[in-house]
ZALUM-267369 format. One line per field, with one value per residue (C-alpha): chain; residue number from 0; z negated, x negated, y. Coordinates in steps of 0.02 Angstrom, whole numbers, always signed. Example, Ala and Ser with C-alpha at 12.3 -4.5 7.8 and 13.67 -1.06 7.14 Angstrom:
2
ch <- (A,A)
i <- (0,1)
w <- (-390,-357)
u <- (-615,-684)
v <- (-225,-53)
REM end
This chain:
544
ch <- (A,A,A,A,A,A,A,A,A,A,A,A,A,A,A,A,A,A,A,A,A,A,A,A,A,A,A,A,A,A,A,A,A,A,A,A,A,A,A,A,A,A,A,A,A,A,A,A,A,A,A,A,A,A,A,A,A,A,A,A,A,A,A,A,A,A,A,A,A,A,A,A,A,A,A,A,A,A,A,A,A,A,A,A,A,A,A,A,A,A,A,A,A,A,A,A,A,A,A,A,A,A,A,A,A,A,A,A,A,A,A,A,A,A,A,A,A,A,A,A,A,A,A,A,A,A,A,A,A,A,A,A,A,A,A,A,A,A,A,A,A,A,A,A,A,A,A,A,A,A,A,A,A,A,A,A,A,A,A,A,A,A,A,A,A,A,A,A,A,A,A,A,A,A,A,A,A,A,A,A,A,A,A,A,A,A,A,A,A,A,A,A,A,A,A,A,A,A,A,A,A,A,A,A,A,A,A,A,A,A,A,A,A,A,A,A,A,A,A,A,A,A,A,A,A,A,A,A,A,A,A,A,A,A,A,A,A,A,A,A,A,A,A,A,A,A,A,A,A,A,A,A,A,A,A,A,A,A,A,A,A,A,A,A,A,A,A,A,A,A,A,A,A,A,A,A,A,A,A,A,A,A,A,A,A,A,A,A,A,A,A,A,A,A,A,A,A,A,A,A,A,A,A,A,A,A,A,A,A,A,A,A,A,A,A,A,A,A,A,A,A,A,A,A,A,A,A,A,A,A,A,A,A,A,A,A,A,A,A,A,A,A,A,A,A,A,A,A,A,A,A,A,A,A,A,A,A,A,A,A,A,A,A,A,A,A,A,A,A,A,A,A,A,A,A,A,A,A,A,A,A,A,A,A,A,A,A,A,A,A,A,A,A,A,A,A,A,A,A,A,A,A,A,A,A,A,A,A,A,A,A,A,A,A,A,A,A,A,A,A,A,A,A,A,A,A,A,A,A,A,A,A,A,A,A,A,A,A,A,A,A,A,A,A,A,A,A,A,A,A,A,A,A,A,A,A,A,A,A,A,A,A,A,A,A,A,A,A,A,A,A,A,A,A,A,A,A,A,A,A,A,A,A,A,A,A,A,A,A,A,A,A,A,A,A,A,A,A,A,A,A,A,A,A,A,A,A,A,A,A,A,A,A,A,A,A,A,A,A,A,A,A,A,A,A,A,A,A,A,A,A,A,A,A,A,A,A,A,A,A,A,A,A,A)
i <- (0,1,2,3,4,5,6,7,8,9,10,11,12,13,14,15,16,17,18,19,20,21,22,23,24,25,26,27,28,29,30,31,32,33,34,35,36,37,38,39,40,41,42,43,44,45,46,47,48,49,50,51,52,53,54,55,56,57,58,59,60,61,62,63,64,65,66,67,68,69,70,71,72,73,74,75,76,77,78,79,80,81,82,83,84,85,86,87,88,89,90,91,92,93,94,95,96,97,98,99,100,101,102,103,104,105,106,107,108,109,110,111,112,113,114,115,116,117,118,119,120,121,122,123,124,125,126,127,128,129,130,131,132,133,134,135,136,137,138,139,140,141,142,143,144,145,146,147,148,149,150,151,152,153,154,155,156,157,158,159,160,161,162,163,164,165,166,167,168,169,170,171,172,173,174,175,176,177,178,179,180,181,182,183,184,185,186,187,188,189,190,191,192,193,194,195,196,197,198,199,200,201,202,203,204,205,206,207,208,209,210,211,212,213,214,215,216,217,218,219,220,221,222,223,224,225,226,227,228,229,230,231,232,233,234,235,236,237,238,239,240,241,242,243,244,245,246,247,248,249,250,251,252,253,254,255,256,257,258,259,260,261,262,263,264,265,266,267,268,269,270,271,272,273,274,275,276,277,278,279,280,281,282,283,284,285,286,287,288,289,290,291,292,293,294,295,296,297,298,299,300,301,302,303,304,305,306,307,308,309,310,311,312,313,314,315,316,317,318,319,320,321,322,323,324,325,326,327,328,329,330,331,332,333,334,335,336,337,338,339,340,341,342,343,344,345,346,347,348,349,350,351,352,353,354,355,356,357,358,359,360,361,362,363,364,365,366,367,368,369,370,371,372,373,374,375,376,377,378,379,380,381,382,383,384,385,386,387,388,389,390,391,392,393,394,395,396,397,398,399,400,401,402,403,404,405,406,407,408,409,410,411,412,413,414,415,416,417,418,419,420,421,422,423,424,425,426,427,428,429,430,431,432,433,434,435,436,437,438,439,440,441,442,443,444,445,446,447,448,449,450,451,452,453,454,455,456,457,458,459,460,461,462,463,464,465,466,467,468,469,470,471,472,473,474,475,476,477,478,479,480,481,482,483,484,485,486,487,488,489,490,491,492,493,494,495,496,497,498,499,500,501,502,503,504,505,506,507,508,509,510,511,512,513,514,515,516,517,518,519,520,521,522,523,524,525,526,527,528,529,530,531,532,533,534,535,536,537,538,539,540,541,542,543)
w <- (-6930,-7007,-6891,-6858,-6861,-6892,-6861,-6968,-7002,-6794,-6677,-6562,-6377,-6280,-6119,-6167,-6129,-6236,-6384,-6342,-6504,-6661,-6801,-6809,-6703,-6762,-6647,-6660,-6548,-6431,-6382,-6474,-6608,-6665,-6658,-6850,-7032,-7030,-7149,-7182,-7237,-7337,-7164,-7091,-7031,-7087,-6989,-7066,-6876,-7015,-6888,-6735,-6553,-6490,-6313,-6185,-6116,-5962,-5770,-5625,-5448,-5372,-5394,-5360,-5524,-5467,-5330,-5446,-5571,-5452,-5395,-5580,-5599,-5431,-5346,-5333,-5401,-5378,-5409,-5279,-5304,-5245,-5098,-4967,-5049,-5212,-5118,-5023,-5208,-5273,-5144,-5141,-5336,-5298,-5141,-5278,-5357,-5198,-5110,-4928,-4840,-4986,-4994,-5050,-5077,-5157,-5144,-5144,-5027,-5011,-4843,-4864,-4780,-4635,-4522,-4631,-4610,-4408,-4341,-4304,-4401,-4567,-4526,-4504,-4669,-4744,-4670,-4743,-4918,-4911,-4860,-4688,-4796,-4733,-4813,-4844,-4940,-4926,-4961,-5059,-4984,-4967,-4782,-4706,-4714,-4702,-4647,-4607,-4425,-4523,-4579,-4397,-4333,-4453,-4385,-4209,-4180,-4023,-3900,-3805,-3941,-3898,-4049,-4125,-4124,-4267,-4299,-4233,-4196,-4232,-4085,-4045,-3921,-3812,-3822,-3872,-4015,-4178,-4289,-4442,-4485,-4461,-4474,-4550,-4466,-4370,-4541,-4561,-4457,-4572,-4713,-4641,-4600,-4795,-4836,-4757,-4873,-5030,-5100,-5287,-5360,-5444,-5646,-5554,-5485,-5647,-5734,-5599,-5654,-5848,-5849,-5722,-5844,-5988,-5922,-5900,-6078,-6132,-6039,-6093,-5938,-5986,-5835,-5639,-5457,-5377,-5182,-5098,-5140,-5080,-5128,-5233,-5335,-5340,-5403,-5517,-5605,-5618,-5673,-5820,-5879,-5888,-6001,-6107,-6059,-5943,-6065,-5951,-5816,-5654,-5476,-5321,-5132,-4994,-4868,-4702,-4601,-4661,-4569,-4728,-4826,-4721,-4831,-4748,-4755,-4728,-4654,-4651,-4702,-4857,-4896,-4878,-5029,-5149,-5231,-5322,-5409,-5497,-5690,-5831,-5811,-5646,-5498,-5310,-5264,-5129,-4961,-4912,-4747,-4675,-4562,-4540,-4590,-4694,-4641,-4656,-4519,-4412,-4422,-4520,-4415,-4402,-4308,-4269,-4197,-4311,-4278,-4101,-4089,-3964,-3996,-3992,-3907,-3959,-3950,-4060,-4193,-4255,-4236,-4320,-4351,-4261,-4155,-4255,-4205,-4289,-4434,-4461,-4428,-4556,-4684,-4618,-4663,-4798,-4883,-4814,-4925,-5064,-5073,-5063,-4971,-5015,-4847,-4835,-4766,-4793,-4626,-4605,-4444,-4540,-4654,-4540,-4452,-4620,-4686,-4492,-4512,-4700,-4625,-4499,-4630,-4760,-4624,-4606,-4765,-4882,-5004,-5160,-5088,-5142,-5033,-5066,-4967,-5034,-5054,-4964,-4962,-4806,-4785,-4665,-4757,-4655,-4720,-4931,-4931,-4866,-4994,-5125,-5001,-4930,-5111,-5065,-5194,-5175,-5245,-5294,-5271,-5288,-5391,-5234,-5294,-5356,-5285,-5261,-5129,-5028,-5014,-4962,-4836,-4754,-4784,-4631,-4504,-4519,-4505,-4670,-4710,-4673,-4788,-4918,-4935,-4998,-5117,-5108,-5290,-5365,-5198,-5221,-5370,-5350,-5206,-5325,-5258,-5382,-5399,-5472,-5522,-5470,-5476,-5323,-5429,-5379,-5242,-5404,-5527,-5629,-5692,-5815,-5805,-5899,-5772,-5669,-5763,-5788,-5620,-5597,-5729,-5669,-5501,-5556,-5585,-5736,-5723,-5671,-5552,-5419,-5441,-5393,-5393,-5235,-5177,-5369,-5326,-5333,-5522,-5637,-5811,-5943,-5990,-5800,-5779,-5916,-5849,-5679,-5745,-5874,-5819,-5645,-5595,-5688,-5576,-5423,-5462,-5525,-5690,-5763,-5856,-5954,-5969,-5944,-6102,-6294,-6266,-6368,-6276,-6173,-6198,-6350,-6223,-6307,-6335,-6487,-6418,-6529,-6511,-6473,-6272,-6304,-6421,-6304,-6198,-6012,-5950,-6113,-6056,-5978,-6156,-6227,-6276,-6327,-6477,-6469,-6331,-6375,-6272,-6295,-6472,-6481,-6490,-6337,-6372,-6502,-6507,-6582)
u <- (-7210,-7178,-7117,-7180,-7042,-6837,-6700,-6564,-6363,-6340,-6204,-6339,-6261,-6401,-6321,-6385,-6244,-6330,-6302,-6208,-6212,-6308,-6330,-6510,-6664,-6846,-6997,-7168,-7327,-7212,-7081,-6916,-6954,-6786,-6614,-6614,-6685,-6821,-6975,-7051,-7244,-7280,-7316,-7158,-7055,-6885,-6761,-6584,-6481,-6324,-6178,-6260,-6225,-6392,-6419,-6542,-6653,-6555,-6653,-6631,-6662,-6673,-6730,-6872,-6944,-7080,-7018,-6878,-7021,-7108,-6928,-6908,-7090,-7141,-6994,-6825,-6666,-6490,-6336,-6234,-6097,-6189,-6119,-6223,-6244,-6282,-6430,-6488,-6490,-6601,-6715,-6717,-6750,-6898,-6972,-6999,-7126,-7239,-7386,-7328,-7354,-7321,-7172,-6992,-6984,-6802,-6624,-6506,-6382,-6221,-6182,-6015,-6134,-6187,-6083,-6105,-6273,-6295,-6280,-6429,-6364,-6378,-6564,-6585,-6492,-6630,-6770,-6708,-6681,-6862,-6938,-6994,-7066,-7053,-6943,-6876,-6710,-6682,-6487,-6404,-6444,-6630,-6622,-6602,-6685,-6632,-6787,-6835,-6892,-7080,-7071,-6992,-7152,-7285,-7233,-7228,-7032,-6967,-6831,-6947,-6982,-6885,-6823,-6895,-6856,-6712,-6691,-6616,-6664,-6477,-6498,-6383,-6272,-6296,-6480,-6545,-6661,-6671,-6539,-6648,-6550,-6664,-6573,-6696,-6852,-6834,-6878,-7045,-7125,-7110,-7143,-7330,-7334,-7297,-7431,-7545,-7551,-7472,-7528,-7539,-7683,-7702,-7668,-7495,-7439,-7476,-7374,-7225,-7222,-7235,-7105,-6989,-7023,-6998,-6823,-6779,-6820,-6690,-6565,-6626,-6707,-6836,-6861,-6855,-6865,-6966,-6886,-7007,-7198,-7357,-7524,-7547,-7377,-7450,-7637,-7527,-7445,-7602,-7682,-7534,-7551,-7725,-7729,-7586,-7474,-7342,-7214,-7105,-7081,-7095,-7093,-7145,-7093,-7217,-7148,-7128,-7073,-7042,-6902,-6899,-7035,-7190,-7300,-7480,-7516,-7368,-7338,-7487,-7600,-7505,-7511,-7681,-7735,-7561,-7626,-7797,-7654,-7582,-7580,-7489,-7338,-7336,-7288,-7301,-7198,-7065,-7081,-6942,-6866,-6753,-6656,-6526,-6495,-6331,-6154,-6127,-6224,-6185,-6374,-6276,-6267,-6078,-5974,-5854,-5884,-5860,-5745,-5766,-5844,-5904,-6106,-6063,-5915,-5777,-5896,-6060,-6099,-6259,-6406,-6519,-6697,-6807,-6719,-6662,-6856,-6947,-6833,-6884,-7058,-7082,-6979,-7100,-7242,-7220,-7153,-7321,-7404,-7288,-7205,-7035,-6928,-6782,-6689,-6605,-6424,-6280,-6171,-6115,-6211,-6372,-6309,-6267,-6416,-6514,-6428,-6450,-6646,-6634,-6568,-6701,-6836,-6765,-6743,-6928,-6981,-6984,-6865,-6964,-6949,-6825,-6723,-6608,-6487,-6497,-6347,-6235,-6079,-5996,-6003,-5899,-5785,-5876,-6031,-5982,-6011,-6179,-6267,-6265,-6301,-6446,-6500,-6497,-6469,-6326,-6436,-6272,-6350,-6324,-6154,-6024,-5902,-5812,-5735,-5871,-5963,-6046,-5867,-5795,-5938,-5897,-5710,-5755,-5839,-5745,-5554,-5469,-5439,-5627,-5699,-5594,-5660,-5842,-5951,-5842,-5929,-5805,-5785,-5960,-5979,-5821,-5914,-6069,-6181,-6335,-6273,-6396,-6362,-6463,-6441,-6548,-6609,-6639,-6502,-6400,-6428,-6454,-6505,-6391,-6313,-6152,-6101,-6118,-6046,-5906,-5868,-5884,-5755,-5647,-5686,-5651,-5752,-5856,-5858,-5684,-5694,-5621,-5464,-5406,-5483,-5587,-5516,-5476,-5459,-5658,-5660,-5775,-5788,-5870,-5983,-6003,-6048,-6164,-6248,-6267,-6376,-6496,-6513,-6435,-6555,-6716,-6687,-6662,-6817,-6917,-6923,-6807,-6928,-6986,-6840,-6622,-6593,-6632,-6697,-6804,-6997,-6933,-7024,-6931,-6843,-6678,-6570,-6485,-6301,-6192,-6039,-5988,-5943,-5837,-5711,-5746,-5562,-5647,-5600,-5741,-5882,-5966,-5971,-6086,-6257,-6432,-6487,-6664,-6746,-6874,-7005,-7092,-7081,-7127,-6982,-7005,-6854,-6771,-6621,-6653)
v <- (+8838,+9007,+9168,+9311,+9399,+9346,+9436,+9382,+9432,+9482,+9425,+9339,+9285,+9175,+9160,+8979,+8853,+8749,+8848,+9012,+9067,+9128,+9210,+9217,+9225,+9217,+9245,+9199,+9240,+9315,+9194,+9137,+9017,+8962,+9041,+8998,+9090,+8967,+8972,+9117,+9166,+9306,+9422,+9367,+9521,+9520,+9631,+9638,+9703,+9725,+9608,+9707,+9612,+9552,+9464,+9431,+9579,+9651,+9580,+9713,+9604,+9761,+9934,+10039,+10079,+10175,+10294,+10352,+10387,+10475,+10564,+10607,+10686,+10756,+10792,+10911,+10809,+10844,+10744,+10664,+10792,+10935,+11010,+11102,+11258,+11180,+11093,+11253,+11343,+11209,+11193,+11401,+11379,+11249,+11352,+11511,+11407,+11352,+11403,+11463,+11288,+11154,+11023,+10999,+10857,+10774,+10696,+10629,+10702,+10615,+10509,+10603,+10753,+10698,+10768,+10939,+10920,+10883,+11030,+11162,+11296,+11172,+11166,+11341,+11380,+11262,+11345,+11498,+11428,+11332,+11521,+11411,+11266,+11095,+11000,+10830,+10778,+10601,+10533,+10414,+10278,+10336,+10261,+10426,+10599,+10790,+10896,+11055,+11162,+11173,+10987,+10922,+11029,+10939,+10774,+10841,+10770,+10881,+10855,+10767,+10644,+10471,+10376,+10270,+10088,+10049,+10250,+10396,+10569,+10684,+10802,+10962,+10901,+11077,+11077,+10904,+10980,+10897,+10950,+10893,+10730,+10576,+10399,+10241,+10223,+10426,+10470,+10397,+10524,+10639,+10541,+10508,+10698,+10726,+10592,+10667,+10830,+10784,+10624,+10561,+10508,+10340,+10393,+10489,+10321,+10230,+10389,+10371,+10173,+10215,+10334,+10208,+10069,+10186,+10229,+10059,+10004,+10151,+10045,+9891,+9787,+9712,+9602,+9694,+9653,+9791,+9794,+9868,+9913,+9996,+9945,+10102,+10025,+9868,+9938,+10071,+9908,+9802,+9962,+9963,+9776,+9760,+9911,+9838,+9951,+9865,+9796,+9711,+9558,+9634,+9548,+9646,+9623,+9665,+9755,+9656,+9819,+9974,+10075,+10197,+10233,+10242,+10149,+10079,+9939,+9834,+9653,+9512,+9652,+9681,+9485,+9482,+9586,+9574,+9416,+9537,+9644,+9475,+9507,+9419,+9513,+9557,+9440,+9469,+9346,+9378,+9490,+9618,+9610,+9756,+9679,+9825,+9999,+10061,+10068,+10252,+10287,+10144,+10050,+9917,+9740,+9695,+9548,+9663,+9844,+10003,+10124,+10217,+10394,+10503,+10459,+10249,+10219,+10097,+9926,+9984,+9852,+9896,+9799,+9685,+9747,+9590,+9443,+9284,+9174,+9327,+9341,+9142,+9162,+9300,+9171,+9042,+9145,+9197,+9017,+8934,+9071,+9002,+9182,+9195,+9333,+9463,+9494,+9681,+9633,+9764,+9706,+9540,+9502,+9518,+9426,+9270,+9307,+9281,+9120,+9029,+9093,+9008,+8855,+8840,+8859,+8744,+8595,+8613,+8573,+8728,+8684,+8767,+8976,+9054,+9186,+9330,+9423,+9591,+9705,+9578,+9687,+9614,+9435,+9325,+9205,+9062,+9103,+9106,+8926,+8937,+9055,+8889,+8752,+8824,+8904,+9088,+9216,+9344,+9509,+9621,+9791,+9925,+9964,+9962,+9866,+10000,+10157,+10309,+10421,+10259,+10163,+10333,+10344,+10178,+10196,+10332,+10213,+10049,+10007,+10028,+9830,+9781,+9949,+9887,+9696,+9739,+9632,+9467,+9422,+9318,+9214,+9190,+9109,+9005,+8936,+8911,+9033,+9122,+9282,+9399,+9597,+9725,+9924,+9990,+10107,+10272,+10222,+10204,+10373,+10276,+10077,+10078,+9879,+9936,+10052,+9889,+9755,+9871,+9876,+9678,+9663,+9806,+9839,+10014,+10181,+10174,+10359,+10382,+10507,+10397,+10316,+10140,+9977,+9890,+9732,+9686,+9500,+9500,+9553,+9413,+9377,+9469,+9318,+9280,+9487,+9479,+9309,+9416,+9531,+9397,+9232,+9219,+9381,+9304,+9143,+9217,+9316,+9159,+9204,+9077,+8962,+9137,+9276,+9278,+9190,+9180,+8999,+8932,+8938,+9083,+9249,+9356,+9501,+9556,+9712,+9766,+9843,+9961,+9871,+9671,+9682,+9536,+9642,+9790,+9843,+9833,+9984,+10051,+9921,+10079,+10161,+10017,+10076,+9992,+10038,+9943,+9855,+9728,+9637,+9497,+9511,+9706,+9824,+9943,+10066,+10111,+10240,+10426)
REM end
């Protein structure tokens, strides 16, 4: 059988146990062929990659590709460094442009800022910048939101509006107004408000997935977990593939409940009509669960209390999202529908809460779903064992293994010895757990895997702005690193049988690097660049 295409003298790495190693790797209709220079015809494509480093097409288990397309087309950006006049500038510099009574829209402010940003006088310093323009800044997290007096008003959130179940309304201590801060599921008020005058049409969701997908080639994922989707994302990707146009092995999850985003429909509803948006390349597969908030602001589920303060005392824990029975009835659910789920956990108590619910499930028969615990970062030593004898994923996401503004942020609400043991991932795969990397992307600034193996290797910085290294004895491997974000993400994805490795029958996703990791020092791993992303045969990037 004669290829359609062979690449020949390249330092090919499979992350193939079977054979690791290559020199060679020829493709036909699509899919790996042979990782040899086999026969060719007279249309064969020959590409000489001159020694270049080849491997596996990078697999995200976690972003959202389309909102930070839509963040990088329709909305106001600024970088986690700005400070509060740096954001009131920008948003004074987007206001000039507006009609009297449209949007700001943006983010992301850092949780660093929230106690800069509670007070009345920080809203009334944005209603001044916006020119009395509602406005909404979401932070880094993207669990919590900044708004304006006009955008408060749109939503109709007052001192007389009670909070919502699993959010929080900030209020001036004096007066009990709204200082503008809205914690997780506060915030989706105001999202609906925003939805209700400034919504994108169908072609500008299909152009806030192209240009997400677009960005991700440039980094060289080839293979993504979307973490949470609306039925215009899902229509926007189906859209995409059926026009030929989605170049890439994507995997939604349906929202269960949406403390964040205020997306309609959600839950059963959501289930009912996902399966019409099925396509060849698109798969919705899992539902998403929040079952807690984020540490920063205290909506993260812990075992043992946070720090004390004047608004939660000395015994506040956080809290869970549903009771334990729901939890396993939503699992229950959604594995009867032969769906699998992705389970937001960032404190350990969701975390337990999500492995008993797991347990429950399994022990009645669905042993084929798979289920991830998403972000993960705190996990009880008991529990470590449990991820690989009840098959649940560890989804690593986003990069917060290292020193940097989130880690700072919960460095501020927990004692000093618990902020310090976050993302336990080389416990985890000791204990043979599926650990899969993700970059919570726009969480992340960006979905660049480098900056994230990096930090698995290191546990430092990639950008080294931070000094120090967090809780070092959790570094991994290179090869293990690299195996986090290919085949151990494609698997916990279900995607295994198709993308993760240069195998043979597998679908021909690769990247061509500009320098050998493997003889890279590890404090430059950050430095390595692709040079050409391919997919499924057709190269989707190449470097100017």
């Amino acid at each position: 059988m004669t290829a359609d295409i062979v690449l020949t003298n390249a330092t090919v790495y499979t992350v193939d146990s079977g054979r690791p190693w290559a020199s060679s790797l020829a493709i036909k209709d699509g899919k790996v062929l042979s990782l040899e220079d086999i026969e060719r015809g007279p249309n064969t494509e020959v590409v000489d990659l001159e020694g270049a480093f080849v491997m596996p097409g990078l697999v995200d288990v976690h972003n959202h590709h389309a909102l930070a397309g839509r963040a990088a087309l329709f909305e106001l950006n600024f970088g986690l460094d700005a400070g509060l006049a740096d954001i009131l500038a920008a948003v004074r510099a987007r206001a000039a442009g507006l009609g009297p009574d449209e949007w700001v829209v943006g983010g992301a402010w850092a949780s660093t800022l929230v106690s800069a940003l509670s007070r009345t006088s920080a809203r009334h310093a944005l209603d001044e910048a916006a020119g009395g323009r509602p406005v909404m800044l979401s932070d880094d997290s993207r669990h919590n939101r900044w708004v304006s007096s006009r955008a408060l008003e749109l939503a109709g959130v007052t001192a007389a509006t009670p909070d919502p179940a699993g959010g929080e309304i900030v209020r001036d201590p004096s007066t009990g107004e709204p200082v503008g801060v809205l914690l997780e599921a506060a915030g989706v008020a105001v999202e609906r408000a925003l939805s209700e005058t400034r919504t994108l049409t169908a072609e500008q969701h299909a152009a806030a997935s192209r240009h997400g997908i677009g960005t991700l080639h440039s980094y060289g994922v080839t293979a993504f977990q979307d973490a949470g989707v609306s039925a215009d994302i899902l229509r926007a990707l189906k859209s995409l593939d059926d026009a030929g146009e989605l170049r890439a092995w994507v995997v939604s999850s349906l929202l269960i409940n949406d403390p964040i985003f205020g997306f309609d429909p959600i839950g059963a509803p959501l289930l009912e009509v996902a399966g019409q948006y099925r396509s060849e390349h698109h798969r919705p597969d899992f539902v998403k669960i929040f079952l807690d908030g984020v540490p920063p602001t205290r909506t993260a589920a812990f075992l043992e209390p946070y720090l004390p303060d004047a608004a939660h005392g000395a015994c506040h824990h956080g809290a869970t999202t549903m009771p334990g029975e729901e939890l396993v009835g939503w699992l229950r659910t959604a594995a009867a529908a032969g769906l699998s789920a992705k389970v937001h956990c960032t404190g350990d108590a969701s975390v337990r809460a999500t492995l008993d619910a797991v347990e429950k499930v399994r022990a009645e028969g669905f042993t084929e779903a798979r289920f991830q615990v998403a972000h993960g970062q705190f996990v009880h030593p008991d529990d470590l064992p449990r991820f690989a004898a009840l098959g649940v994923a560890a989804d690593i996401s986003p990069f917060l293994w290292v020193p940097g503004v989130i880690p700072a942020a919960i460095a501020e609400v927990l004692p000093g010895e618990r902020a310090g043991r976050m993302q336990p991932n080389r416990s985890l795969l000791d204990e043979g757990a599926l650990v899969a990397g993700g970059s919570d992307w726009p969480v992340s600034e960006s979905p660049n895997a480098w900056e994230g193996i990096h930090g698995l290797v290191t546990r430092q910085d990639p950008t080294g702005t931070f000094p120090g290294a967090l809780w070092p004895e959790q570094a991994i491997t290179l090869a293990e690193a690299i195996e986090v974000f290919t085949l151990a993400a494609a698997r916990a994805m279900g995607l295994g049988d198709v993308a993760g490795s240069l195998t043979p029958g597998k679908s021909a996703d690769f990247v061509v690097l500009d320098r050998d990791p493997f003889k890279t020092d590890p404090s430059a791993l950050v430095k390595t660049k692709v040079t050409q992303t391919w997919f499924a045969g057709h190269r989707v990037y190449h470097q100017a």
